[in-house]
C-alpha positions in Angstrom: 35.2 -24.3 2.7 31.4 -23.4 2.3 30.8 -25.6 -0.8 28.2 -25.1 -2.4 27.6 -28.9 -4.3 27.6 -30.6 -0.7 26.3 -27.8 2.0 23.0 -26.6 2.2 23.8 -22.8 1.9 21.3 -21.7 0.1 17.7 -20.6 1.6 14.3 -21.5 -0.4 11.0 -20.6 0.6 8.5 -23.5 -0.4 4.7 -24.7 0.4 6.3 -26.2 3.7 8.5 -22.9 5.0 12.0 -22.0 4.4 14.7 -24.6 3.5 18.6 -24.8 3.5 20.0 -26.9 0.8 22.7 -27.2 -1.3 23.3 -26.1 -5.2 22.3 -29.6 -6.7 19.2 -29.8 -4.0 18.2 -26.4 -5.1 17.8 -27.7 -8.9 15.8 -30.3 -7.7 13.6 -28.4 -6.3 13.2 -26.4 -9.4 12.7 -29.3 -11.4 9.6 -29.8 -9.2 9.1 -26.2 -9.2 9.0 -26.4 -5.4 10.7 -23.2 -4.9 8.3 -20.1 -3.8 11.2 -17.7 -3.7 14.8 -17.1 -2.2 14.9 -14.7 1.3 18.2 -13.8 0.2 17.5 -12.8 -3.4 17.3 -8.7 -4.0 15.1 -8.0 -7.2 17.3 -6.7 -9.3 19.5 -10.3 -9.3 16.4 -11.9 -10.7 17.9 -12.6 -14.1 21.4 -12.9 -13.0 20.2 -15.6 -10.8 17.9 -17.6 -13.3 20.4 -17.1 -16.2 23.0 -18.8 -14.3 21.4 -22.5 -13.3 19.8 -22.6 -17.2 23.3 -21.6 -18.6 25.0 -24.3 -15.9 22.2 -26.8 -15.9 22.2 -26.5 -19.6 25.7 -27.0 -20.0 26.0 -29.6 -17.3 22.8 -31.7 -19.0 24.4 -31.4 -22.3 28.2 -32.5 -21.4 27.0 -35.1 -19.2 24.3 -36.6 -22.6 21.4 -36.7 -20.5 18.7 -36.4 -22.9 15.5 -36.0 -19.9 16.4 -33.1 -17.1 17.0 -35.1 -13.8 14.6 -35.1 -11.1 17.2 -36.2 -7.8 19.8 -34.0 -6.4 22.4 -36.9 -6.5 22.0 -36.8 -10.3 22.5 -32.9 -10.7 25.7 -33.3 -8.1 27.1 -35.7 -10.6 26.3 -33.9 -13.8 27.9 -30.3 -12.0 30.6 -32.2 -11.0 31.1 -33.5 -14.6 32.0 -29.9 -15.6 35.2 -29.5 -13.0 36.4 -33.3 -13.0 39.6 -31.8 -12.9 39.2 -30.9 -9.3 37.9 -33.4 -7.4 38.3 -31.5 -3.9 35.3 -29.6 -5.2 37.4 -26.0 -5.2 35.2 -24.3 -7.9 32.6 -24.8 -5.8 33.7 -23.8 -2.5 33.2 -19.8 -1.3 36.7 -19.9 0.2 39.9 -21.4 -1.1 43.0 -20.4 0.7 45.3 -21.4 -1.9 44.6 -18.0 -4.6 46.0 -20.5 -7.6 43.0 -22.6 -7.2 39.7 -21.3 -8.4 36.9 -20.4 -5.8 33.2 -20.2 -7.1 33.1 -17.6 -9.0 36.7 -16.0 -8.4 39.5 -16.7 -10.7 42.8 -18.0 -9.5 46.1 -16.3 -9.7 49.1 -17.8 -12.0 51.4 -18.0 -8.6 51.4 -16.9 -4.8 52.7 -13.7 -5.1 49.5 -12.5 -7.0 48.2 -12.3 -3.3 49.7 -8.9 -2.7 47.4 -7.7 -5.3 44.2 -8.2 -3.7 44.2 -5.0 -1.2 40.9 -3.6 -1.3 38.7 -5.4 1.2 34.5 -5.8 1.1 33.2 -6.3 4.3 29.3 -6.7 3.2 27.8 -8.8 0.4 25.6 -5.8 -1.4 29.0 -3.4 -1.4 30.1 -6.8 -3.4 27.2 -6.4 -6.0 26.8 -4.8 -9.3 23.8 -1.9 -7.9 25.2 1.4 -7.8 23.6 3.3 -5.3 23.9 7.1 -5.4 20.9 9.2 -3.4 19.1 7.6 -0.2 15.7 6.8 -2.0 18.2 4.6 -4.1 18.8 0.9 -2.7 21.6 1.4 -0.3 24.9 -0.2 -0.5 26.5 -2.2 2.2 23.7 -2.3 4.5 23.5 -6.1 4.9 26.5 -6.3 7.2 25.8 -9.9 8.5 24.8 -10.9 5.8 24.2 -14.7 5.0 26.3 -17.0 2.7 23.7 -17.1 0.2 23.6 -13.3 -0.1 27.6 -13.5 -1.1 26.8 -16.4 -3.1 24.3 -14.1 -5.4 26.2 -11.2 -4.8 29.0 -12.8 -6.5 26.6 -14.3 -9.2 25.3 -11.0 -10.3 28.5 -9.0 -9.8 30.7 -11.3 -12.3 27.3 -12.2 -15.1 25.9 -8.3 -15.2 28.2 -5.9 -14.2 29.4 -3.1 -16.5 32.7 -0.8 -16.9 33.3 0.5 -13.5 36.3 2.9 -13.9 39.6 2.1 -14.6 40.6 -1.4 -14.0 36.9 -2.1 -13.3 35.8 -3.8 -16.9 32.2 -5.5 -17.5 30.8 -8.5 -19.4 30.9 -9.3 -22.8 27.7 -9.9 -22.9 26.7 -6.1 -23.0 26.9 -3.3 -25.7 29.4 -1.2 -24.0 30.5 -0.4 -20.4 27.0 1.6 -19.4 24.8 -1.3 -21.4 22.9 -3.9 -19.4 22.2 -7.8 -20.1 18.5 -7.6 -20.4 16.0 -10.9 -20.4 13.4 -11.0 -22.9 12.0 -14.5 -23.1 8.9 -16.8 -22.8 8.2 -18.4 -19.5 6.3 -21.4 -18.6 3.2 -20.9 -16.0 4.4 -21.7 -12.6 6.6 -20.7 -10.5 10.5 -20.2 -10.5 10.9 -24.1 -11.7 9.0 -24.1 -14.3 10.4 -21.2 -16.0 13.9 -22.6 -14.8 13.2 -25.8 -16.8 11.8 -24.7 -19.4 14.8 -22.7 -20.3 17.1 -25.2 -19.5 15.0 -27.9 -22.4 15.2 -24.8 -24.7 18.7 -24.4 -24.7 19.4 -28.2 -24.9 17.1 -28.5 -27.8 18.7 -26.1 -30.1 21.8 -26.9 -28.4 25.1 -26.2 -31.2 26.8 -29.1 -32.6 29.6 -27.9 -31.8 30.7 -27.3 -27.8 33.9 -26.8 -28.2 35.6 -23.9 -25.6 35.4 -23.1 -22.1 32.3 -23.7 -20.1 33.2 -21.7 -16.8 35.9 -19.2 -16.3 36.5 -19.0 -12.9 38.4 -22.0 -13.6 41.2 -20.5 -15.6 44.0 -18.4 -14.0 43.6 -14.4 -14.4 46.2 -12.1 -13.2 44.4 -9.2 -15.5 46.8 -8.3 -18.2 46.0 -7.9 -21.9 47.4 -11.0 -22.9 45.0 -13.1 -21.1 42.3 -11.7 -22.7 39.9 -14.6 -24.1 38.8 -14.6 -27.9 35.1 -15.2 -28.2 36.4 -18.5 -30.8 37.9 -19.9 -27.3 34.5 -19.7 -25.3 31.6 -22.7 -25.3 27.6 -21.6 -26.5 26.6 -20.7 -23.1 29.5 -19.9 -21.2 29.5 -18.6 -17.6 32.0 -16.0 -17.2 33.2 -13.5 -14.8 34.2 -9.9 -14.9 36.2 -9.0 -11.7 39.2 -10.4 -9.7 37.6 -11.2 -6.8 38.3 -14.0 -3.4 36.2 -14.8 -0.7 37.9 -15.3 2.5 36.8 -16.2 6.2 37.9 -14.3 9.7 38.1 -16.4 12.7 34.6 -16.4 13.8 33.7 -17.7 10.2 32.5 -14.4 8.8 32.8 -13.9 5.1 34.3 -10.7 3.6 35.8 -10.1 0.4 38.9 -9.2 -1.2 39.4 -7.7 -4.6 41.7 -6.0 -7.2 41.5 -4.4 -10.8 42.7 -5.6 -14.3 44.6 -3.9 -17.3 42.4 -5.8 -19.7 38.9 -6.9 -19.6 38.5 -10.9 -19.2 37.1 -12.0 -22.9 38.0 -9.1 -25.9 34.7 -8.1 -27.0 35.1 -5.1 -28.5 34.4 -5.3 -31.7 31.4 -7.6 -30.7 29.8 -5.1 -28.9 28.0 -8.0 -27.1 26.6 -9.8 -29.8 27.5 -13.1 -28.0 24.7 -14.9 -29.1 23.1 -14.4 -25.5 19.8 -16.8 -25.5 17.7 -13.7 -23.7 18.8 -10.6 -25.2 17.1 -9.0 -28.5 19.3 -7.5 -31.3 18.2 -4.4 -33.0 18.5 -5.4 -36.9 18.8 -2.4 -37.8 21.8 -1.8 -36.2 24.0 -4.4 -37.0 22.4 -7.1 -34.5 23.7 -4.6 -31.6 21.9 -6.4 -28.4 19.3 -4.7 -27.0 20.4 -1.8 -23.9 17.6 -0.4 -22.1 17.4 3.0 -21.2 15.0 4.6 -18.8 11.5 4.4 -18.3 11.7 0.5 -18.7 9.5 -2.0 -20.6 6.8 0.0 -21.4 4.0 -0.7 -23.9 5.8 1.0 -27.2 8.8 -0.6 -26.2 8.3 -4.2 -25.8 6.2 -3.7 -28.9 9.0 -2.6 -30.4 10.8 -5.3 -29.2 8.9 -8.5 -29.7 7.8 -7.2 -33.6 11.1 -5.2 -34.9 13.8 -6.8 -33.2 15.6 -10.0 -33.5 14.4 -12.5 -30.8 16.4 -14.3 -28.9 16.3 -17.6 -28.5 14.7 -18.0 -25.6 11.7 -15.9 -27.1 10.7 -18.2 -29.6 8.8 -20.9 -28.8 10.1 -24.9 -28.1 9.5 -27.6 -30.4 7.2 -29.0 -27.6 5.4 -25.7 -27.1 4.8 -25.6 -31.2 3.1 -29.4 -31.2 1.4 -29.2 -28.2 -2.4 -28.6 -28.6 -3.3 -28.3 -24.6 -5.8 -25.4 -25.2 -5.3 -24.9 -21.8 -1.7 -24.5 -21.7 -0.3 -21.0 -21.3 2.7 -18.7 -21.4 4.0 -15.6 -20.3 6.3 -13.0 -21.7 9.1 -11.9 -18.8 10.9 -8.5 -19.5 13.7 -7.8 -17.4 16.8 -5.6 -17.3 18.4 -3.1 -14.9 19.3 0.3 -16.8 22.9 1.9 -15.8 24.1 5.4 -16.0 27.2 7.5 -15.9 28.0 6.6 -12.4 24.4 5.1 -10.8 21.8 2.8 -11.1 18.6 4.9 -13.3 16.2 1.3 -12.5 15.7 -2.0 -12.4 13.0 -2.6 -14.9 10.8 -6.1 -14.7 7.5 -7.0 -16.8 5.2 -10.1 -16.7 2.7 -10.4 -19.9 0.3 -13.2 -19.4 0.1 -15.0 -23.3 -3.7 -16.0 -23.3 -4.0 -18.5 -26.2 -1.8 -20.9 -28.5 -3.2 -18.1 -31.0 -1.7 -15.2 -29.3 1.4 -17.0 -28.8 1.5 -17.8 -32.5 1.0 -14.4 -33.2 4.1 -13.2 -30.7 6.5 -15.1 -33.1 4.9 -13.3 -36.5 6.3 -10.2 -38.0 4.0 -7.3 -39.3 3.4 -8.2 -42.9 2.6 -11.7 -42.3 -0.4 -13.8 -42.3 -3.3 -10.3 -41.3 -5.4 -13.0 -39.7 -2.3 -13.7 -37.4 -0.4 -10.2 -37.5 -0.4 -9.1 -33.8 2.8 -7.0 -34.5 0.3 -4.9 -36.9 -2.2 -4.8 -34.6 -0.1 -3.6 -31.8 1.6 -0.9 -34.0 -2.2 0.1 -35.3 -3.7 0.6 -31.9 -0.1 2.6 -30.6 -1.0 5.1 -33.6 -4.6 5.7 -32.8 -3.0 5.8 -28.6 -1.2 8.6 -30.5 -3.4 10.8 -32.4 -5.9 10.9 -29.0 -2.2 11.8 -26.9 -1.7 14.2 -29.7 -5.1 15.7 -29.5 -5.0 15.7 -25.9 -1.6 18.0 -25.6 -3.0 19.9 -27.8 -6.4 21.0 -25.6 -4.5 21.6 -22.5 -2.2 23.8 -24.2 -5.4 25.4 -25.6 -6.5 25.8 -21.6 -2.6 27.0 -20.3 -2.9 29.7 -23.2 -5.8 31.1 -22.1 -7.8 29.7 -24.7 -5.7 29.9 -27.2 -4.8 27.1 -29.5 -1.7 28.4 -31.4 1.3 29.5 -30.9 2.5 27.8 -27.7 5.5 28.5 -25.6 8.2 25.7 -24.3 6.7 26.4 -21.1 3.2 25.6 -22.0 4.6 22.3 -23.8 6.3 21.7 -20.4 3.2 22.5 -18.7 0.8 20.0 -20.6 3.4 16.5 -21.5 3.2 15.1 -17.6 -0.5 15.4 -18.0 -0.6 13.8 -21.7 2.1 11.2 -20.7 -0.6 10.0 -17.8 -2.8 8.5 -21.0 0.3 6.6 -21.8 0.7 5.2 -18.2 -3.3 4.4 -18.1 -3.1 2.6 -21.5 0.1 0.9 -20.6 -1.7 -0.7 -18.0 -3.7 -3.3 -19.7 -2.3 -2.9 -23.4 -1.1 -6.3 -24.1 -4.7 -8.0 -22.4 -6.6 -5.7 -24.5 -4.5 -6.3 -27.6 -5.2 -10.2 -27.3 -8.8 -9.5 -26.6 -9.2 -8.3 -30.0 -6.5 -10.8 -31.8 -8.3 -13.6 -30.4 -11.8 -12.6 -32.5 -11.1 -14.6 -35.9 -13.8 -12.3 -37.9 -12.9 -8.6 -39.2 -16.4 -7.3 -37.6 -16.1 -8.9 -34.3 -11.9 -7.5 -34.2 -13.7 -3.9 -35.4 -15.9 -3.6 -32.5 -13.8 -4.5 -29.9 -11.4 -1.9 -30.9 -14.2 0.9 -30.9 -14.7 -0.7 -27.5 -11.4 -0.2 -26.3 -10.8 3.3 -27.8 -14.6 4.4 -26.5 -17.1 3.3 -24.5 -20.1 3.7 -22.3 -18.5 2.8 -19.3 -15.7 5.7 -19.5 -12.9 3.2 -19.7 -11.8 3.9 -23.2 -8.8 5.4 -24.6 -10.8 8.4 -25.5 -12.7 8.6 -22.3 -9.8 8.2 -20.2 -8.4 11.1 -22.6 -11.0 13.8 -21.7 -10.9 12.8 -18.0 -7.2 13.6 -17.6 -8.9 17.2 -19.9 -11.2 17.7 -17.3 -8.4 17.2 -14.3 -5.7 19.0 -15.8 -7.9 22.5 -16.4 -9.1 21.7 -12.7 -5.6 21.9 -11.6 -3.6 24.1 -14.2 -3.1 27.5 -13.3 -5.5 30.1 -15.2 -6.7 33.1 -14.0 -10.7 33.4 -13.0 -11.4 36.1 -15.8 -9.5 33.7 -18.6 -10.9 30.0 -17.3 -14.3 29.7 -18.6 -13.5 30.7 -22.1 -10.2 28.4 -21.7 -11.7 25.7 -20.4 -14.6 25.9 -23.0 -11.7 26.0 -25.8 -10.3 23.9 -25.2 -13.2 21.3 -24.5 -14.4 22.3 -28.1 -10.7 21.8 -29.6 -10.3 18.1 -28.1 -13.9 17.3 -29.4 -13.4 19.2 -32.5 -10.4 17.4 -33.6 -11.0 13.3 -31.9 -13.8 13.9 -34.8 -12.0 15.3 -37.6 -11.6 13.1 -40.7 -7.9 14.9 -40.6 -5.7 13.0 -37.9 -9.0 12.6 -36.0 -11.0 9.0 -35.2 -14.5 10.1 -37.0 -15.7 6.0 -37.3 -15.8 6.2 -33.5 -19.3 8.7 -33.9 -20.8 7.3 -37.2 -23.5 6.3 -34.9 -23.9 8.9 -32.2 -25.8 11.3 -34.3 -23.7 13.8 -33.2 
């Protein structure tokens, strides 16, 4: 019932409205990126639900020995199909299967019939089904989407059993996470287009580098799961890109062909991953080197300039961050990528974010540089670049703190209290968000420039300018705004304002943790 390989369940929005079409239909669409977007898709399912047809497709293209990505839905039928032969009723594709010791899509099946009893706890809506943690009414709100469609349980149940983390006991998350309060983050290179193209491209990247050896199981809803430690999976047992799930869940269907949910807990989690501490090997996640390879688990405050610095130059990239074979030959000058960030932070009990960045790549240079490390090639270190321009970013936010502590303390530069500190970070952090904005576009302005003269000027641009735009200008209008705003008494704020005017000036010119080359030529 409601299967998914032969019933067009799922909505697509393309150039000629919205469409209904089944699993296969919906890869062929990708293939010719047709699809504009899915209604039913909620933005923090984005990954979940582009990981899971470049994992399948991947898997399905591979195991089938297609070598070019099929264009018809008839092919991508046969190849999915290739996966379950064993069940030619199509039951691992199907929302609903009565029978709990046959797999659903996406649920597990029992050992016997009298596992049944087990499943007491009933869903009624499709986002009480999902992984988001809602905890405050700003926050998304759970179960909301009462009738909701089949396509919202179908990426409900997607997201829920490919991202979810430790939820209590009996509630255990992925292995592909470090820990229960980790995420599965996506850090990779995307082809320009829309959802197809970065769909496909994927999907050729994992096929290309795909191991020789695909041994293991492909999907695990297929295998029986009644939740005990003995079941637990050994990460030797599992194929390169396996699908898996988290959570004993079944779908079922009232009389008037409404789906709800039915669910239960487990003494063990599914695959035993401790001691990997999700270093699976996942195509999109970084690993700290540093740490042992521990996968990268974003915390608050997202992908933000320092971060996915950090990120693309320190860490280990994934796979899916490097650049294809076809994408390393190709000499289109007119062929671009982007960077896509992605990741949903969880805390103690909540959501804290979903997180999602888009960096456009400008050149085949740029992109060259993205897969150097500092120390490289100088002519082609964007890594040092990056890490130079964050430390001159700092010595101006230094500076900055600095003066409007100068300005809280009445004019007084030394000596300052927490609560001055407190006072002046959320107006020195607002640099940080200014800069943030156009940090990798600027940074790729100046890589771009092959000469040392031309790459020096640009950078003096970008830190100063006559148009006020520059890190420094930008610097001593948030000066200006914050003694506007701070709290000084009348009798104090001429001399603190003038302090600390002469302070920031003073020190953005010293030749000790200052940028003096910025006013060799100012006379001043």
């Amino acid at each position: 019932m409601f299967n998914i390989l032969s019933e067009p369940l799922i909505r697509m929005d393309t150039a000629d409205g919205v469409r209904q079409a089944s699993l296969p239909e919906v890869y062929a669409a990708l293939m010719a990126d047709e699809v504009e977007a899915f209604p039913a898709l909620r933005p923090h399912q984005r990954h979940s639900l582009h990981a899971f047809p470049v994992q399948l497709g991947a898997m399905a293209a591979h195991f089938g020995e297609v070598s070019d990505l099929p264009t018809e839905a008839a092919e991508w039928a046969g190849l999915i199909r290739g996966l379950t032969a064993e069940w030619p009723d199509d039951e691992p594709w199907q929302l609903v299967a009565d029978d709990i010791t046959k797999p659903a899509f996406m649920q597990p099946p029992a050992s016997s019939q009298e596992r049944e009893k087990d499943y007491k706890n009933r869903v009624e809506s499709a986002d009480e089904l999902d992984m988001l943690v809602t905890s405050k009414n700003h926050d998304l709100k759970a179960s909301v989407v009462s009738q909701a469609d089949v396509d919202d349980w179908i990426f409900a149940l997607v997201t829920l059993q490919t991202m979810e983390g430790f939820g209590g006991a009996g509630n255990y998350g992925i292995s592909r996470m470090n820990g229960g309060l980790g995420s599965r983050p996506a850090f990779s290179m995307a082809a320009t287009g829309g959802i197809g193209a970065h769909v496909k491209r994927d999907i050729r990247a994992l096929l290309d580098n795909y191991p020789a050896t695909d041994g293991g199981h492909r999907l695990l809803w297929l295998l029986p799961w009644d939740g005990t430690p003995a079941e637990r999976l050994l990460p030797n047992q599992l194929a390169p890109h396996y699908i898996e799930v988290c959570r004993r869940v079944r779908l079922r269907s009232d009389a008037a062909g409404r789906l709800y949910a039915v669910r239960t807990s487990s003494k063990a989690a599914r695959i035993e991953g401790k001691d990997l501490k999700g270093r699976t090997g996942d195509p999109w996640t970084p690993h700290n080197p540093n740490r042992d390879g521990l996968p990268l688990t974003l915390s608050r405050g997202g992908f933000n300039y320092k971060r996915v610095t950090e990120y693309l130059f320190d860490w280990q990239n994934p796979d899916l961050l490097k650049a294809t074979p076809d994408e390393q030959r190709s000499n289109d000058p007119d062929e671009t990528m982007q960077l896509v960030a992605r990741a949903m932070v969880r805390g103690q009990g909540k959501t804290e974010g979903y997180y999602e960045r888009v960096i456009p790549i400008r050149s085949k240079k740029a992109l060259r540089g993205m897969m150097r490390r500092p120390g490289s090639d100088s002519t082609e270190d964007l890594g040092g670049l990056a890490q130079e321009r964050i430390a001159q970013i700092g010595k101006v936010q230094r500076i900055l703190r600095h003066a409007i502590i100068t300005f809280i303390g009445r004019g007084e530069s030394d000596n300052s209290s927490p609560e001055q500190r407190s006072l002046a970070n959320p107006w020195a952090n607002r640099l940080d968000e200014i800069v943030d904005q156009t940090f990798f576009d600027d940074l790729q302005e100046e890589f771009e420039v092959d000469d040392a003269a031309g790459r020096q000027h640009i950078r003096n641009q970008w830190l100063m300018n006559d148009r006020k735009e520059g890190v420094v200008d930008h610097a001593r209008e948030i000066l200006q705004e914050a003694a506007d705003s701070l709290p000084c008494p009348a009798i104090y704020r001429y001399k603190a304002r003038e302090s600390a005017e002469g302070l920031f000036e003073g020190r953005i010119r010293s030749n000790n943790g200052g940028l003096p080359f910025l006013f060799d030529d100012e006379g001043e």
